[in-house]
C-alpha positions as CSV (number, residue, x, y, z in Angstrom):
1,X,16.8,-7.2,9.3
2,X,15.8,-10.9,8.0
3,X,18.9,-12.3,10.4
4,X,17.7,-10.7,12.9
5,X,13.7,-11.5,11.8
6,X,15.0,-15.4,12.5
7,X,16.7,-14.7,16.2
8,X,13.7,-13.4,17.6
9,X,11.1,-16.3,15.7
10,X,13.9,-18.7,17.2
11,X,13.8,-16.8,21.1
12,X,10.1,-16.5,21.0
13,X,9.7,-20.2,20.4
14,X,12.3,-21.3,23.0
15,X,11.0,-18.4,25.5
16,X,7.0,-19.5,24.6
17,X,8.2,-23.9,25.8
18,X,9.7,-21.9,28.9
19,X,6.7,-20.1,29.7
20,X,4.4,-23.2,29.4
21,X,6.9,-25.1,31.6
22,X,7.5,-23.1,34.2
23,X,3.7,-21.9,34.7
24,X,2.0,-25.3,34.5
25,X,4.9,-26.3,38.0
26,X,3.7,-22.9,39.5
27,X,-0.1,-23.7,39.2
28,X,0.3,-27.0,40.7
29,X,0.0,-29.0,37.7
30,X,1.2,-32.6,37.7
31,X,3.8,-33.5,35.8
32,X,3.2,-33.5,31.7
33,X,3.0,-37.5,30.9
34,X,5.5,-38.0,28.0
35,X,4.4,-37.4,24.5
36,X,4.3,-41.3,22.2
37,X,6.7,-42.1,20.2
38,X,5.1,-40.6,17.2
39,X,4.7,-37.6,18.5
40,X,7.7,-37.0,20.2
41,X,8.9,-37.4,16.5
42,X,6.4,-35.0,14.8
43,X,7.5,-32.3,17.5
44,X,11.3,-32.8,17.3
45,X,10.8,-32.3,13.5
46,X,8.9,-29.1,13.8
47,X,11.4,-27.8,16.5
48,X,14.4,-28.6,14.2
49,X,12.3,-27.0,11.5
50,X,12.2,-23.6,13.0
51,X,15.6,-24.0,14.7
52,X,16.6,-24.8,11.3
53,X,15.3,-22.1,9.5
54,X,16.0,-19.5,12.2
55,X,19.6,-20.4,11.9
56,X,19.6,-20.0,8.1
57,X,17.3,-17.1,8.1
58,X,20.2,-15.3,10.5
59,X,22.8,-16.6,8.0
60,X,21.2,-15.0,5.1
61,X,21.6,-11.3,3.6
62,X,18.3,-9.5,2.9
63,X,18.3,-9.6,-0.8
64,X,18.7,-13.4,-1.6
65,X,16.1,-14.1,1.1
66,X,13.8,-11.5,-0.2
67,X,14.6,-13.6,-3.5
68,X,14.1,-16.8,-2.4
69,X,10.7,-15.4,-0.9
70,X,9.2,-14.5,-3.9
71,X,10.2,-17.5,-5.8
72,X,8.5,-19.8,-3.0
73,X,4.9,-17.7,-4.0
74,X,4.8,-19.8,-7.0
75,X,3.8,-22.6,-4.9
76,X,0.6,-21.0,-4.0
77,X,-0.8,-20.4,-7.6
78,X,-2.3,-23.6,-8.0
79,X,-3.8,-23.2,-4.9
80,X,-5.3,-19.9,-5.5
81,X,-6.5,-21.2,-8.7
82,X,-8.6,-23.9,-7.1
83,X,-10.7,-21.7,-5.4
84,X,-13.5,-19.2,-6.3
85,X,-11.8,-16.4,-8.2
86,X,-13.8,-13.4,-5.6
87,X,-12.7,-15.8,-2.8
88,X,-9.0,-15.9,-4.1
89,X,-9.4,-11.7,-4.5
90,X,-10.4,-11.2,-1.0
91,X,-7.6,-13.8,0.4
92,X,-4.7,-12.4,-1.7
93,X,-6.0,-8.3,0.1
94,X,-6.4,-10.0,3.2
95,X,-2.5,-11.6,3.6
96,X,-1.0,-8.4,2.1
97,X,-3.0,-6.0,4.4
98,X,-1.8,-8.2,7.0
99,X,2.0,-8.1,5.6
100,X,1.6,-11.8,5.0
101,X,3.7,-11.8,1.5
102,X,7.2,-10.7,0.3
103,X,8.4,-7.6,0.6
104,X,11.4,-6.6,-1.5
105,X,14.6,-5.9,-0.5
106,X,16.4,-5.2,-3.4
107,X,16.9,-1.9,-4.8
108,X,15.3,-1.3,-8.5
109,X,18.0,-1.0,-11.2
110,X,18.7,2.7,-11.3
111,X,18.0,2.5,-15.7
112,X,13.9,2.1,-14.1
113,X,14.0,5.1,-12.8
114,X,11.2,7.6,-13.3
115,X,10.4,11.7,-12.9
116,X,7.1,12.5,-13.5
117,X,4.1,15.2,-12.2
118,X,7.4,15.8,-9.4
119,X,7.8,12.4,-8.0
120,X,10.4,10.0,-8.1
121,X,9.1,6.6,-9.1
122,X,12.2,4.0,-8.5
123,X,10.5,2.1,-11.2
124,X,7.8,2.5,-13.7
125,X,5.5,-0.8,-12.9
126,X,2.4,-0.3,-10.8
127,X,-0.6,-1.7,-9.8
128,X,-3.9,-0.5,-11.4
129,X,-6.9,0.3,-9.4
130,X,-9.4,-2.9,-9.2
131,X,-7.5,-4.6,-7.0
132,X,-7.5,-2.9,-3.6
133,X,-10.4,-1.7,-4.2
134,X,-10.9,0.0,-0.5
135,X,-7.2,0.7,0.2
136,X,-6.6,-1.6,2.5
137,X,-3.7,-3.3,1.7
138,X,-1.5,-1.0,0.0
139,X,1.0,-1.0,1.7
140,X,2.1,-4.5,1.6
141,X,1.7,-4.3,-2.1
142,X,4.1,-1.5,-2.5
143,X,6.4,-3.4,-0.3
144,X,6.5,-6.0,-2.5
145,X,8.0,-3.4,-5.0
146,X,5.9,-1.7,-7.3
147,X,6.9,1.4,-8.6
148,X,2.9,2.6,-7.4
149,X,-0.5,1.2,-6.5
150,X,-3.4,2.9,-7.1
151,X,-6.0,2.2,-5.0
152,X,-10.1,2.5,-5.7
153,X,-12.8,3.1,-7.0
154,X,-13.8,5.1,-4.2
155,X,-17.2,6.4,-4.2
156,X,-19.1,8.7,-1.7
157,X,-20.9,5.9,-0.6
158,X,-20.5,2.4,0.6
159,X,-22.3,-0.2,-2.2
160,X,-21.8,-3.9,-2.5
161,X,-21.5,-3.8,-6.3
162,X,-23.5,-6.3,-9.1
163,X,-24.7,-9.6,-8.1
164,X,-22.9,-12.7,-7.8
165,X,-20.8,-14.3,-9.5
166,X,-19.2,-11.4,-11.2
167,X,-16.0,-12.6,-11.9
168,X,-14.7,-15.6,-14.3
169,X,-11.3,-16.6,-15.2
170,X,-10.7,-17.2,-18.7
171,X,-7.3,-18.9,-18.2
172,X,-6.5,-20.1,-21.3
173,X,-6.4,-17.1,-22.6
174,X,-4.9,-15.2,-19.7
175,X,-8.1,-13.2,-19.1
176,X,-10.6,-12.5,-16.6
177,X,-14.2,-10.9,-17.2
178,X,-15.4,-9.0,-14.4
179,X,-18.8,-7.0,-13.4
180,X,-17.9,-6.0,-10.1
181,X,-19.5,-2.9,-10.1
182,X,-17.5,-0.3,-7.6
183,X,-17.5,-2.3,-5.1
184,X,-15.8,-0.5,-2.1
185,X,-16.5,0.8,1.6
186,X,-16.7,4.2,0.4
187,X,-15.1,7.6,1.5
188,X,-15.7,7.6,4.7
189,X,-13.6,4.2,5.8
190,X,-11.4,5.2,3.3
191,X,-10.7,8.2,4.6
192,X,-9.8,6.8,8.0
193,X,-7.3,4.0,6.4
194,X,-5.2,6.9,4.5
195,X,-5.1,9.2,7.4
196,X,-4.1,6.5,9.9
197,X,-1.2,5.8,7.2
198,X,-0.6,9.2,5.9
199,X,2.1,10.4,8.1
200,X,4.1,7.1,8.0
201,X,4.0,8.2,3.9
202,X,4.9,11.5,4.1
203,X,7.6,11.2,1.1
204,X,10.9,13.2,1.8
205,X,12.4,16.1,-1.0
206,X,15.2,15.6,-3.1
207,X,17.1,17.1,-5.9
208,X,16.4,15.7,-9.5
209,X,18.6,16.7,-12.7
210,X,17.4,19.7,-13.1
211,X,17.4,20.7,-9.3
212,X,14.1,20.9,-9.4
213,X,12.4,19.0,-5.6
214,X,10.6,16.1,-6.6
215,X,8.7,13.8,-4.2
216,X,11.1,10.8,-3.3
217,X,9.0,7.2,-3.5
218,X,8.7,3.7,-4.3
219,X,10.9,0.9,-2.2
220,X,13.7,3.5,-1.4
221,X,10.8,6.3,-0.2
222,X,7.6,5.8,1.2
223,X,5.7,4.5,-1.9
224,X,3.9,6.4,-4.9
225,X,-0.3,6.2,-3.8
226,X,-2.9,6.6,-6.8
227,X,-6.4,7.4,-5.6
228,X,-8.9,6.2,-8.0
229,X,-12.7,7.8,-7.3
230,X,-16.1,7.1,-9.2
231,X,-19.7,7.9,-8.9
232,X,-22.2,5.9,-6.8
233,X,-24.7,3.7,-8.9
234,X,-27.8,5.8,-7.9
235,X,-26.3,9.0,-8.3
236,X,-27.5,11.1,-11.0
237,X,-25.3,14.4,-10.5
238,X,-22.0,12.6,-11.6
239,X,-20.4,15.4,-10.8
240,X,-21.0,16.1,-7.3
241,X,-19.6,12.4,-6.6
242,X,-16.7,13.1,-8.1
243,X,-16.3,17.0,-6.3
244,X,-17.1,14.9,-2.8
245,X,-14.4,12.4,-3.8
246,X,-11.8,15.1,-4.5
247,X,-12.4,17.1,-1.3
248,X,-12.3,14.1,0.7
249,X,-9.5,12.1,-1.2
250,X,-6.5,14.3,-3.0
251,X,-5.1,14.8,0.4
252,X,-3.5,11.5,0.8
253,X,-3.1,10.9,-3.4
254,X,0.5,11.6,-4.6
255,X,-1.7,11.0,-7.7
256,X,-6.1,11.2,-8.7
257,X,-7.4,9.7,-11.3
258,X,-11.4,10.4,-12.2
259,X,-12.8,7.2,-13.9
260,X,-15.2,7.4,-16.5
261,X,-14.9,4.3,-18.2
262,X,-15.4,1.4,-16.4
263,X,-18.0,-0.6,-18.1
264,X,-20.3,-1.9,-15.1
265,X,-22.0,1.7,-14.0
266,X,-24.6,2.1,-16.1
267,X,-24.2,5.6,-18.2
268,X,-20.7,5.6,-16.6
269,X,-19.1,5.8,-20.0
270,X,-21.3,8.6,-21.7
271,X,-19.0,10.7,-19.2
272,X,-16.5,10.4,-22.3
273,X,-18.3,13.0,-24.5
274,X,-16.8,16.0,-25.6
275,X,-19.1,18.1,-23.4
276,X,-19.8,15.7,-20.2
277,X,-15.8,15.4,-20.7
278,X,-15.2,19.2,-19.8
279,X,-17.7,19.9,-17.7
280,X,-16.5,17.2,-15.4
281,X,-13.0,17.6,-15.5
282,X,-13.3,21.9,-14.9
283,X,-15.4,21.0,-11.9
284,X,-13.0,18.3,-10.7
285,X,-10.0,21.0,-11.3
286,X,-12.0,23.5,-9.6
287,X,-12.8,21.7,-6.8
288,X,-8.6,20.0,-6.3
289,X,-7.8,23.7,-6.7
290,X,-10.1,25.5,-4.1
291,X,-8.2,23.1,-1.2
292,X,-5.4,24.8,0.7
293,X,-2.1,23.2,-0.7
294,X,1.5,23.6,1.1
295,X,4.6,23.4,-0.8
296,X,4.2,20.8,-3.0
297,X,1.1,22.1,-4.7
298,X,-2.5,19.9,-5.3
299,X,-1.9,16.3,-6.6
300,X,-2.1,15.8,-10.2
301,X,-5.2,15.0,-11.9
302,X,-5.3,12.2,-14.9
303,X,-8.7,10.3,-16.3
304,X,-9.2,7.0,-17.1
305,X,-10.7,6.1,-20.3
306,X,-12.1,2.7,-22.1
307,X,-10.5,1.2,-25.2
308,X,-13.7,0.9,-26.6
309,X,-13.6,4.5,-28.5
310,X,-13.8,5.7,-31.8
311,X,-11.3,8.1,-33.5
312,X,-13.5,11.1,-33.3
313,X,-14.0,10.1,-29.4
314,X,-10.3,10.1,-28.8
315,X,-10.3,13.2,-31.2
316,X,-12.1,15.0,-28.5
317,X,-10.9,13.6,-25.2
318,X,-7.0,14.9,-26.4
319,X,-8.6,18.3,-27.3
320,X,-10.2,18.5,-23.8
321,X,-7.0,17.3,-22.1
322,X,-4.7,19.6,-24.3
323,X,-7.3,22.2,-23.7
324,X,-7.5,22.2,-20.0
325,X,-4.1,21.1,-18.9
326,X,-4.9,18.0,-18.0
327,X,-1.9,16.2,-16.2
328,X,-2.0,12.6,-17.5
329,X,-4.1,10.1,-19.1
330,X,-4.6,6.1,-18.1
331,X,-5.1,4.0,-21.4
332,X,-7.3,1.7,-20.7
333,X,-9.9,0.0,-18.5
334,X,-11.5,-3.2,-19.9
335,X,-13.1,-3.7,-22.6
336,X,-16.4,-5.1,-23.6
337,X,-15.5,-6.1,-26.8
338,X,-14.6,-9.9,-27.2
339,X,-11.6,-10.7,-29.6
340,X,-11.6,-13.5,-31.5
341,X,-9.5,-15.7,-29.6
342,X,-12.2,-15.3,-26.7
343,X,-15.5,-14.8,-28.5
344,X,-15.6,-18.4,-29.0
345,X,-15.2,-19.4,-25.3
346,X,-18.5,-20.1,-23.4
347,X,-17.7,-17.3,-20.8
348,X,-17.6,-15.0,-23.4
349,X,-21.5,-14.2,-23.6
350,X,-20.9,-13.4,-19.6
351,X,-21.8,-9.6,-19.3
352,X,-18.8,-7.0,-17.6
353,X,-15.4,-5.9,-18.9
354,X,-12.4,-8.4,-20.3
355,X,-9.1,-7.5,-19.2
356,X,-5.7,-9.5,-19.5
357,X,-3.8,-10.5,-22.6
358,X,-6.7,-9.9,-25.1
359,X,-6.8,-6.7,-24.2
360,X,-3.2,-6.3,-25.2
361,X,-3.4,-4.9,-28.5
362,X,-6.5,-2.9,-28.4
363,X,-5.4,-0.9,-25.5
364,X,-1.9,-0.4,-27.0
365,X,-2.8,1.1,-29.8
366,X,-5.0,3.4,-28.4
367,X,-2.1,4.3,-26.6
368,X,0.0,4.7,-29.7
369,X,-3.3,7.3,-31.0
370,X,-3.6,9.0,-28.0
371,X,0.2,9.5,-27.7
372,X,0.3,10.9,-31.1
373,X,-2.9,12.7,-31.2
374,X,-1.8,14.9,-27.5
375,X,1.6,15.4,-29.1
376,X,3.3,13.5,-26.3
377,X,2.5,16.5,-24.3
378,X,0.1,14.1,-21.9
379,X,1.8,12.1,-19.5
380,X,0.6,8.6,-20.0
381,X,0.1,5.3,-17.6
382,X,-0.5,2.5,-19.8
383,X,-2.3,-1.1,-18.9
384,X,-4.2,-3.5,-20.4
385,X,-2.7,-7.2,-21.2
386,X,0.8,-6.7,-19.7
387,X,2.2,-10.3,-18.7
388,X,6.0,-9.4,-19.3
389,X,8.7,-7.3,-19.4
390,X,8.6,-7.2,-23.2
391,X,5.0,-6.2,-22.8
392,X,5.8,-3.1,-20.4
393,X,8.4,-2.3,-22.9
394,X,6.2,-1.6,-26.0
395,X,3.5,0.0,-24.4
396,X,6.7,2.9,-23.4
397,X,7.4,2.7,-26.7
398,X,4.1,3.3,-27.7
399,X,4.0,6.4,-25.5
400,X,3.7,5.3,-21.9
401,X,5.6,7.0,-19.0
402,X,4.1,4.5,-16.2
403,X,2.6,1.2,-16.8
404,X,-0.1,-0.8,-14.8
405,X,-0.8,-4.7,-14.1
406,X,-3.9,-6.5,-13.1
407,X,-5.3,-9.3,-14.1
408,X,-1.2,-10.9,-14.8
409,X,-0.3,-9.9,-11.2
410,X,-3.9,-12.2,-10.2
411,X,-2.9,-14.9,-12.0
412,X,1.1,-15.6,-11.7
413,X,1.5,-13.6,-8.2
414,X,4.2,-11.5,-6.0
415,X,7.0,-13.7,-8.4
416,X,5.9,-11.7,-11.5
417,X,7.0,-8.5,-10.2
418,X,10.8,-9.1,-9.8
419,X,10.4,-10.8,-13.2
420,X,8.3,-8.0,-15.0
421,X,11.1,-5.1,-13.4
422,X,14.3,-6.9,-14.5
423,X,13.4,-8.1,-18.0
424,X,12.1,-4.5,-18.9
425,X,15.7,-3.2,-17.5
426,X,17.2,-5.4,-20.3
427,X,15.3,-4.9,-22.5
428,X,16.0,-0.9,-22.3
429,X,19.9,-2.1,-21.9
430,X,19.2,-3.8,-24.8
431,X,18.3,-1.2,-27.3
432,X,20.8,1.4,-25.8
433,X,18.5,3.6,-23.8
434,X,19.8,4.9,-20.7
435,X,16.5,5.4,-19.0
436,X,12.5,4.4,-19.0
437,X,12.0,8.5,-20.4
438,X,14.6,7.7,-23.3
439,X,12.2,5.2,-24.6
440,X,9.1,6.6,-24.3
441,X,6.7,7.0,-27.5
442,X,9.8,6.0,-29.8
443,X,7.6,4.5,-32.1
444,X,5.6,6.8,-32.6
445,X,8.5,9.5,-34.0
């Protein structure tokens, strides 16, 4: 593919001087006066340039370019850094909706491989909603190899989110404090984007272990799709948002995830009661489960909840997820607390929720309760903080199946990926586990 990527950039140049030849004699035009010196110079260079790199794209096999591609992103990080950090958001969706980064070619060691609510994850590392916050550019970022990307908040409704700015980089520390506010194009253009896609992602059946069919995804398959939905602003029957979202949503999800914890929706959070808790959820279920279904059965259904939760309030989310069968849990969103290491910073008095590596610790060990507390009976994606392959690998420990990145993935790039995938493989080589699901919540036995 990427030898043959280079013969056609290298016929299309050669056909395009051609063209531009041959139609400026047929139109009459008098002969092109030659170029000076300097130019003549500047354009042999470029020519030999992309002659050059033609040849040695066609010389090439598919994984060390695909290598060699994601190194070269590093470039770009000082760049991105230099400019406004909404401005870098939307240019970073803007280049992968447009395939404009590295996809990977190499296949994910097999020790990453992942089973879970029947699919096939080729590895456990995804990206957490936030980021594409209108799916429209998920599929260049599961070509660049994550295991998943979840896309949203989606709301019924189109809204522009909280005033700006909203977002500032803490980099320092590795952190970013956002008040973006749902932000997205809502259901409607959403809807359109995952149905014009949805056939190309139509994942294929095979065997697993146990012969049971599981959905076949990440770089081998079509990629694993997360569909993250919220409630408008304005909307005082929470619910009913959430119900539209479902009905309008599931369809395309391989996963849905309700969030009720994001700290920028005023009230957003009291969804985390006890009571508002199951109400929610049984009319969520209700609605996912009223929708006609073929052989694979509805997606399954997980909830996002904050870090920033008492004992008695994780207490009572496990009993409602144990209770009603809940399929999977994602711990955690931001947080509005501001650990020491930030609370001194100037940025720190700016209002919204802090993610990256301050968040690390908080968010794993509600992981760790959560884990324990639902008897590792709750599936678990975990995220908050993770920078590394070390960091993925103690959040499974702690009791994750699936891990997310954000606010690392902003900072260092497509490179981190590769990096983040193979130093979690040794570290599972490492300690003699055979697989991600060997490892999971072994710290908490």
């Amino acid at each position: 593919m990427a030898g043959r990527t280079g013969r056609v950039l290298l016929r299309q140049v050669l056909h395009r001087s051609r063209w531009f030849s041959s139609s400026a004699s047929a139109a009459g035009h008098q002969k092109t006066p030659p170029l000076p010196k300097k130019g003549r110079i500047l354009t042999g260079t470029m020519l030999g340039m992309v002659l050059a790199g033609g040849a040695y794209v066609s010389m090439v096999d598919e994984p060390i370019l695909s290598d060699w591609l994601f190194k070269a992103t590093k470039s770009l990080n000082p760049l991105f850094a230099l400019l406004d950090p909404e401005v870098a958001h939307h240019l970073a969706i803007l280049a992968s909706s447009y395939g404009l980064v590295p996809r990977e070619k190499r296949p994910d060691p097999p020790v990453l491989q992942v089973d879970v609510w029947g699919l096939r994850f080729s590895n456990p590392v995804g990206l957490a909603a936030g980021f594409d916050k209108s799916a429209e550019a998920f599929e260049g970022l599961l070509g660049m190899g994550f295991g998943f990307v979840e896309v949203g908040s989606i709301t019924p409704l189109p809204q522009e989110g909280n005033p700006k700015p909203r977002v500032f980089r803490l980099r320092q520390e590795g952190a970013i404090i956002n008040r973006y506010g749902f932000n997205n194009d809502g259901i409607e253009a959403v809807t359109k984007r995952l149905n014009a896609q949805h056939r190309k992602r139509m994942p294929e059946l095979v065997p697993d272990n146990s012969n049971n069919r599981v959905k076949n995804g990440g770089r081998a398959g079509s990629g694993i799709l997360g569909v993250n939905i919220g409630k408008n602003k304005t909307t005082e029957d929470a619910a009913a948002d959430y119900v539209k979202g479902v009905h309008a949503l599931s369809q395309f999800a391989d996963y849905l995830v309700v969030n009720v914890s994001s700290p920028n929706t005023p009230g957003l959070r009291k969804l985390q009661g006890r009571k508002q808790l199951e109400d929610l959820i049984r009319k969520v279920q209700a609605a996912r489960d009223e929708m006609q279904w073929g052989e694979g059965g509805p997606p399954p259904l997980l909830v996002k909840i904050a870090p920033d939760l008492s004992r008695q309030d994780l207490e009572d989310i496990a009993a409602v997820a144990l209770t009603l069968r809940l399929d999977g849990l994602i711990i955690s969103n931001t947080t509005i607390s501001r650990p020491e290491s930030v609370s001194k910073l100037p940025l720190a008095e700016e209002a919204g929720g802090l993610s990256g590596k301050p968040l690390f610790k908080l968010s794993t060990d509600i992981l760790k309760e959560m884990y324990i507390l639902t008897q590792g009976r709750v599936p678990i994606i975990g995220c908050g903080g993770i920078s590394s392959g070390e960091d993925a690998y103690k959040k499974i420990r702690a009791g994750a199946t699936l891990v997310q990145l954000y606010t690392s993935f902003a900072y260092e790039g497509p490179a981190l990926i590769p990096q983040i995938k193979a130093e979690l493989a040794k570290c599972l080589e490492r300690d003699g586990f055979k697989s991600v699901q060997e490892a999971i919540g072994v710290d908490c036995k």
